[in-house]
C-alpha positions in Angstrom: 0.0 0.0 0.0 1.6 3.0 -1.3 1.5 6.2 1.7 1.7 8.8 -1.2 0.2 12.1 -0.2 -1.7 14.8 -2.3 0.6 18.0 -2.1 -1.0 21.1 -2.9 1.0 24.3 -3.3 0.0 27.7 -3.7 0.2 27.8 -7.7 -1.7 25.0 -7.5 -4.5 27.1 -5.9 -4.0 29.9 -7.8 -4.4 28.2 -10.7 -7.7 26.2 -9.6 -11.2 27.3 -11.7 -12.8 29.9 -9.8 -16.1 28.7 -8.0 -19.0 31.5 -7.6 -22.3 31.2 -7.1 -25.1 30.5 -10.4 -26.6 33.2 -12.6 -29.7 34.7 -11.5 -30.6 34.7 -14.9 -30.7 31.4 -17.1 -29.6 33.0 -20.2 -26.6 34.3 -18.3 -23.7 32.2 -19.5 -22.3 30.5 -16.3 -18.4 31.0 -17.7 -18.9 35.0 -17.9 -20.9 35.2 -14.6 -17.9 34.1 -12.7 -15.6 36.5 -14.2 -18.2 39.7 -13.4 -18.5 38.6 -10.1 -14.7 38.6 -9.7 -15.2 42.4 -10.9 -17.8 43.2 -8.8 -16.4 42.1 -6.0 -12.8 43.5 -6.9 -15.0 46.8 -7.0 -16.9 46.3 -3.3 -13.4 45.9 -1.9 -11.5 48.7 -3.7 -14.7 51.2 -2.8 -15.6 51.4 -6.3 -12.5 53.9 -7.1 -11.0 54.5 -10.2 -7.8 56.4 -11.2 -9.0 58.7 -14.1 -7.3 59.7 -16.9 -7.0 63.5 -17.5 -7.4 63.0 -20.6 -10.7 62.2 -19.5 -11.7 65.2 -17.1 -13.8 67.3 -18.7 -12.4 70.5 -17.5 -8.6 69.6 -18.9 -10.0 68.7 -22.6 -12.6 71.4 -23.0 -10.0 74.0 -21.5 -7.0 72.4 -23.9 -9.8 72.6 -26.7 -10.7 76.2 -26.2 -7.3 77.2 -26.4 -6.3 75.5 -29.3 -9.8 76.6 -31.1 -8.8 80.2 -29.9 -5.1 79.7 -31.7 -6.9 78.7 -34.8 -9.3 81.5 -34.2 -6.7 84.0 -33.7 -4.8 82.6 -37.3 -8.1 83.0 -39.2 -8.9 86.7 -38.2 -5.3 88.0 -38.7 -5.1 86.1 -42.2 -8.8 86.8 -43.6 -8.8 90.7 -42.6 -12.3 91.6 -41.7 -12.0 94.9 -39.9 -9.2 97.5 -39.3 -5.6 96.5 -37.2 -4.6 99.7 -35.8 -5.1 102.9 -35.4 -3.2 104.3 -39.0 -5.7 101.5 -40.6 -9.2 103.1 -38.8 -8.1 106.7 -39.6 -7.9 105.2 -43.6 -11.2 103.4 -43.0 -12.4 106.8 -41.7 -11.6 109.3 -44.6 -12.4 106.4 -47.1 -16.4 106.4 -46.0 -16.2 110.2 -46.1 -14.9 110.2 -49.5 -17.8 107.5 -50.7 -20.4 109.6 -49.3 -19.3 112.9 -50.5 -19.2 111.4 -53.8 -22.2 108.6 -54.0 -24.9 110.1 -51.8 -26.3 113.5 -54.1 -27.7 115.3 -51.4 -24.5 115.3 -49.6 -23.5 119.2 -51.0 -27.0 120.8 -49.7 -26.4 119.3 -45.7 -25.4 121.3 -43.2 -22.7 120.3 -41.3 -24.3 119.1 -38.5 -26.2 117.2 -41.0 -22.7 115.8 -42.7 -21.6 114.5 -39.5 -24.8 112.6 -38.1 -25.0 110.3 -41.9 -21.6 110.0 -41.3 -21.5 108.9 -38.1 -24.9 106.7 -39.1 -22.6 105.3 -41.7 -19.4 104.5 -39.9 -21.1 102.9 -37.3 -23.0 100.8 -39.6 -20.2 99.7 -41.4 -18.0 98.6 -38.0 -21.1 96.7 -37.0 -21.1 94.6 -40.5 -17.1 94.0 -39.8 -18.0 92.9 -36.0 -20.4 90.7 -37.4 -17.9 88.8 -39.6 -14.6 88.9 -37.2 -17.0 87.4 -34.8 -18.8 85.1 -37.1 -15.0 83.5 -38.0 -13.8 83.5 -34.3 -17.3 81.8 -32.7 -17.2 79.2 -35.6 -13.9 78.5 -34.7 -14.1 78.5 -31.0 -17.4 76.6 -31.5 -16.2 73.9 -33.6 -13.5 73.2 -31.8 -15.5 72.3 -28.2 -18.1 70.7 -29.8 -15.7 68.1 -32.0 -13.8 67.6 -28.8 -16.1 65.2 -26.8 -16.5 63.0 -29.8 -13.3 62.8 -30.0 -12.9 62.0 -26.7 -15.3 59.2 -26.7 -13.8 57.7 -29.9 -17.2 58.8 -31.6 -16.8 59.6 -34.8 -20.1 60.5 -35.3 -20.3 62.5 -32.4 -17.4 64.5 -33.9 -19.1 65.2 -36.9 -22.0 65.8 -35.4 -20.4 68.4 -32.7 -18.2 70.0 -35.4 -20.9 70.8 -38.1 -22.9 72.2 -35.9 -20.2 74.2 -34.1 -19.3 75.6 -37.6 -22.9 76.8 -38.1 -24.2 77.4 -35.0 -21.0 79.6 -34.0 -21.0 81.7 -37.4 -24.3 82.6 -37.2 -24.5 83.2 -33.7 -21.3 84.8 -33.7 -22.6 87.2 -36.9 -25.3 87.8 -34.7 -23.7 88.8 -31.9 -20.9 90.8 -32.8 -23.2 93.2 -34.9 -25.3 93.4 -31.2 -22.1 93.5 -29.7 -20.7 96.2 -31.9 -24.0 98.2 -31.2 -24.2 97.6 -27.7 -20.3 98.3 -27.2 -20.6 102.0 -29.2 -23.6 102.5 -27.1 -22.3 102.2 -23.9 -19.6 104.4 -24.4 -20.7 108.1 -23.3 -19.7 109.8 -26.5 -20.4 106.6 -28.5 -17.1 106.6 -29.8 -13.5 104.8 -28.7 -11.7 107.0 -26.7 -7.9 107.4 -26.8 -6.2 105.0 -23.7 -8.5 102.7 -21.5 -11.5 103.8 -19.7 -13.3 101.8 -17.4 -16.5 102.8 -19.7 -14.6 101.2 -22.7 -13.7 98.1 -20.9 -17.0 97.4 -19.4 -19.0 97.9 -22.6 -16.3 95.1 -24.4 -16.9 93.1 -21.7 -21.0 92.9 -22.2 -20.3 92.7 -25.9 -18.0 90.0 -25.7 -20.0 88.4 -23.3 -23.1 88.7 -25.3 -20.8 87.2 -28.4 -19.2 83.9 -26.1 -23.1 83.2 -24.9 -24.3 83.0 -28.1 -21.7 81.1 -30.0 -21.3 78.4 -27.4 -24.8 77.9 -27.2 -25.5 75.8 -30.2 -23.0 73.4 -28.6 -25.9 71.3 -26.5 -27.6 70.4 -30.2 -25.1 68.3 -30.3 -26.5 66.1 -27.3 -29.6 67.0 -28.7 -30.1 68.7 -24.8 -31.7 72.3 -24.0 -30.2 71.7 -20.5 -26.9 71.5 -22.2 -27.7 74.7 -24.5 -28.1 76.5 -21.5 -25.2 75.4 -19.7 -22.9 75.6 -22.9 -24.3 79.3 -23.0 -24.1 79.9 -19.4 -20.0 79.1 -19.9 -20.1 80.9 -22.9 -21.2 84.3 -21.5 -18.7 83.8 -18.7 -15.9 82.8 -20.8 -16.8 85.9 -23.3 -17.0 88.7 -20.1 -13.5 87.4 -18.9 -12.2 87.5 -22.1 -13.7 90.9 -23.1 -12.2 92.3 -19.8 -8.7 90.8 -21.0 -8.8 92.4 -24.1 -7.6 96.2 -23.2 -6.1 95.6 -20.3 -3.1 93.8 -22.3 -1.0 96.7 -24.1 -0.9 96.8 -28.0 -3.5 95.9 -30.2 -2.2 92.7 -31.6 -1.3 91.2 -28.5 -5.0 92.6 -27.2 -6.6 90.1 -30.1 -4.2 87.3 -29.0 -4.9 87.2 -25.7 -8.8 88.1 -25.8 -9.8 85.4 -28.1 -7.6 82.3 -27.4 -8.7 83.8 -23.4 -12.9 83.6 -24.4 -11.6 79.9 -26.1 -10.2 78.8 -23.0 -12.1 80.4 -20.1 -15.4 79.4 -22.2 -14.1 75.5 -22.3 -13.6 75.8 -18.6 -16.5 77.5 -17.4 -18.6 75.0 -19.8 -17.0 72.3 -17.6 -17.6 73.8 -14.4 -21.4 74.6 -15.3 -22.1 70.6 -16.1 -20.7 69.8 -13.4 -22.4 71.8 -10.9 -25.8 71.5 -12.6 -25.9 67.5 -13.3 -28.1 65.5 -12.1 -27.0 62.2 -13.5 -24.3 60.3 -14.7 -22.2 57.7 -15.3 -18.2 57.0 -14.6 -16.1 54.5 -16.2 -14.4 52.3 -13.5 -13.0 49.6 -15.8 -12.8 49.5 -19.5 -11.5 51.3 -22.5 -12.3 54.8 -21.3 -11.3 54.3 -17.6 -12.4 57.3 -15.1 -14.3 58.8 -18.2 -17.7 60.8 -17.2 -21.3 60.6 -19.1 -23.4 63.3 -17.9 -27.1 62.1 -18.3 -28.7 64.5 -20.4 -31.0 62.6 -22.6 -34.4 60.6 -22.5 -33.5 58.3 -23.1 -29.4 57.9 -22.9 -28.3 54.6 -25.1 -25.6 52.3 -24.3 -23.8 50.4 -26.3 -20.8 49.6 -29.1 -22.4 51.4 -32.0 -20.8 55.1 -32.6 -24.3 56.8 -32.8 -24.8 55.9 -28.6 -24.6 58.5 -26.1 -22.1 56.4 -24.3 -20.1 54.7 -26.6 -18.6 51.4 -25.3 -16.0 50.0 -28.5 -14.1 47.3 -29.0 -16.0 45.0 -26.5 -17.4 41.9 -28.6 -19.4 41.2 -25.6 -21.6 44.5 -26.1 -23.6 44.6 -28.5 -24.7 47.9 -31.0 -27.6 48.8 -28.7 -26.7 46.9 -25.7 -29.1 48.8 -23.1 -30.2 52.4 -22.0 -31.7 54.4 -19.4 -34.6 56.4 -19.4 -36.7 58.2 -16.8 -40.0 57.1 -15.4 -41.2 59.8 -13.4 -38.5 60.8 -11.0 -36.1 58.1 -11.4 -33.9 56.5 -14.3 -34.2 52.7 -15.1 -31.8 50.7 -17.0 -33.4 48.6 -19.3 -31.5 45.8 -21.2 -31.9 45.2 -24.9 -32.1 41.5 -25.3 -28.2 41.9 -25.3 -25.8 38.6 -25.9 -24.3 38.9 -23.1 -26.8 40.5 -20.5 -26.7 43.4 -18.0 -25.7 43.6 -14.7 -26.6 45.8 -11.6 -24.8 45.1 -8.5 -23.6 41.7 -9.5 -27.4 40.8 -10.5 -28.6 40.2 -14.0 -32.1 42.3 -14.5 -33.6 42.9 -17.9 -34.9 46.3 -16.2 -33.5 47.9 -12.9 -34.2 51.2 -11.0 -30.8 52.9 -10.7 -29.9 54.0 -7.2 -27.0 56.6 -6.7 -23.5 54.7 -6.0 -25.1 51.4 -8.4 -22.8 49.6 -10.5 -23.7 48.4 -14.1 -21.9 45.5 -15.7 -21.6 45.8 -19.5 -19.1 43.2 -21.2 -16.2 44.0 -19.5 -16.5 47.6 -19.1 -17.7 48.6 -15.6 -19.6 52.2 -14.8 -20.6 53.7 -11.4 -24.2 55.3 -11.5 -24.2 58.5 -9.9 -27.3 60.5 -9.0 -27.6 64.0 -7.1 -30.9 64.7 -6.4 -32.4 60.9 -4.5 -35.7 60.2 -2.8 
């Protein structure tokens, strides 16, 4: 009789199949179940955590987006010349209107001078309002395009991109058109003789800063159509405006002229990027963080009714190159006051907490299992 004993050494265990408990769902494949409750509980212990990426905070790629928008803003308006540079270039502006009115407009010989002056002042003005209009058109479709291609990028999305950049090229040229012929208007009026003064007032600074500000709010507002979101509109205009009045107050407090332009409009670029950033984040009410997966510590705000899931591009939250998600794997809509997750008859199923449910009310701090990527429900406002 042979007194052989079983050894067992610690590779040996380590290398033993992993025993969990069954699926709560039979469709659930009993192989995959024992791997996302590995996750899930690697989550419980590790309080749910994740290192993120700052690639992936919003505040770092919409502030690095504003201020590379604002370069290629800046380029644009120095290259295409829309309005006058300095002050040798307004003084030629100047005589050259007086000269085509004197010799286009008939009754010009028979006005008083008093009556010379106001059409000429009429005239001028209208004419610097037309060239606000276009130096702000280029700049807001500039600045615009660039924060709203940015989050698609960001997600891999290329439809997102597309999306966000065609309509920040649209919605930015004609809300910046818009707004720098208010702004213009609004800038002269404020002023108390309605003209630039030599130096820098305070009058002159305040009245750029409104006009600016009016400019950044309405460029940056188009940016939400993106998400197809008013609440995102809002907030997109709400960091707009605030990027625009910091930007306007920037602008002649700097020095020369050139270096004015510089820093003003790479300054509304990055302070509108920022402030966009900070008003999402103070105003959500929902979301969802990457904890594991290709986008790790990566934030979905919840903006949508409903917000899809899944690995096709055209998803709010896009979830690639997981051949255990499928196109529309699941989304989340509101009934009432809360948000449910309902899975789509996925492949591989959906899990909440370890569970597999085909619907689940989502409770701040919830954890949804997806393939392999992993994302923390987050909720503001609960019962």
């Amino acid at each position: 009789m042979n007194d052989d004993k079983i050894k067992i050494s610690w590779d040996d265990v380590q290398k033993a199949p992993e025993q969990s408990s069954p699926p709560s769902s039979p469709s659930q494949p009993r192989e995959s179940w024992g791997q996302v409750s590995t996750i899930a509980h690697q989550a419980s212990t590790s309080g749910g955590s994740a290192h993120t990426s700052l690639m992936y905070r919003a505040w770092f790629y919409l502030g690095l987006a504003g201020i590379l928008a604002g370069l290629l803003a800046w380029g644009l308006q120095e290259t295409i010349k829309t309005s006058p540079r300095n002050a040798t270039e307004v003084r030629a502006q100047f005589e050259s209107v007086a000269k085509d009115l004197e010799r286009q407009d008939p009754m010009w010989a028979r006005m008083t001078e008093a009556e010379q002056m106001n059409r000429f002042r009429d005239t001028y003005a209208a004419v610097t309002r037309k060239q606000s209009a276009f130096w702000m058109a280029i700049i807001a479709a500039a600045i615009a395009a660039g924060l709203g291609v940015v989050d698609g990028l960001v997600n891999r999305s290329s439809a997102q991109a597309i999306r966000g950049l065609a309509l920040g090229l649209l919605g930015g040229a004609v809300g910046g058109f818009i707004a720098g012929y208010l702004a213009q208007w609004l800038y002269v009026s404020l002023l108390p003789t309605g003209t630039e003064s030599h130096g820098v007032t305070a009058q002159q600074v305040f009245a750029r800063a409104v006009g600016w500000a009016i400019a950044g709010c309405l460029a940056c507002a188009p940016l939400g159509l993106a998400f197809m979101s008013v609440k995102r509109c809002v907030l997109a205009a709400f960091g707009g405006l605030l990027g625009g009045l910091l930007g306007g107050l920037l602008f002649d407090l700097i020095g020369t002229e050139s270096a004015s332009r510089f820093i003003g409009i790479v300054g509304i670029g990055a302070l509108s990027g920022l402030f966009i950033s900070l008003a999402e984040e103070v105003a959500k009410s929902a979301w969802l963080k990457i904890e594991a997966g290709r986008l790790i510590g990566k934030q979905f705000i919840i903006y949508r009714n409903p917000t899809r899931l899944g690995a096709a591009a055209t998803n709010e939250v896009y979830l690639f190159k997981d051949p255990a998600i499928s196109a529309l794997h699941a989304h989340i809509e509101r009934r009432g006051r809360r948000l449910w997750l309902v899975d789509h008859q996925s492949s591989s199923g959906t899990r909440v907490n370890g569970n597999a449910v085909r619907e689940q009310v989502l409770r701040h701090d919830d954890l949804i299992q997806i393939g392999e990527t992993r994302l923390r429900f987050g909720e503001r406002h609960q019962e």
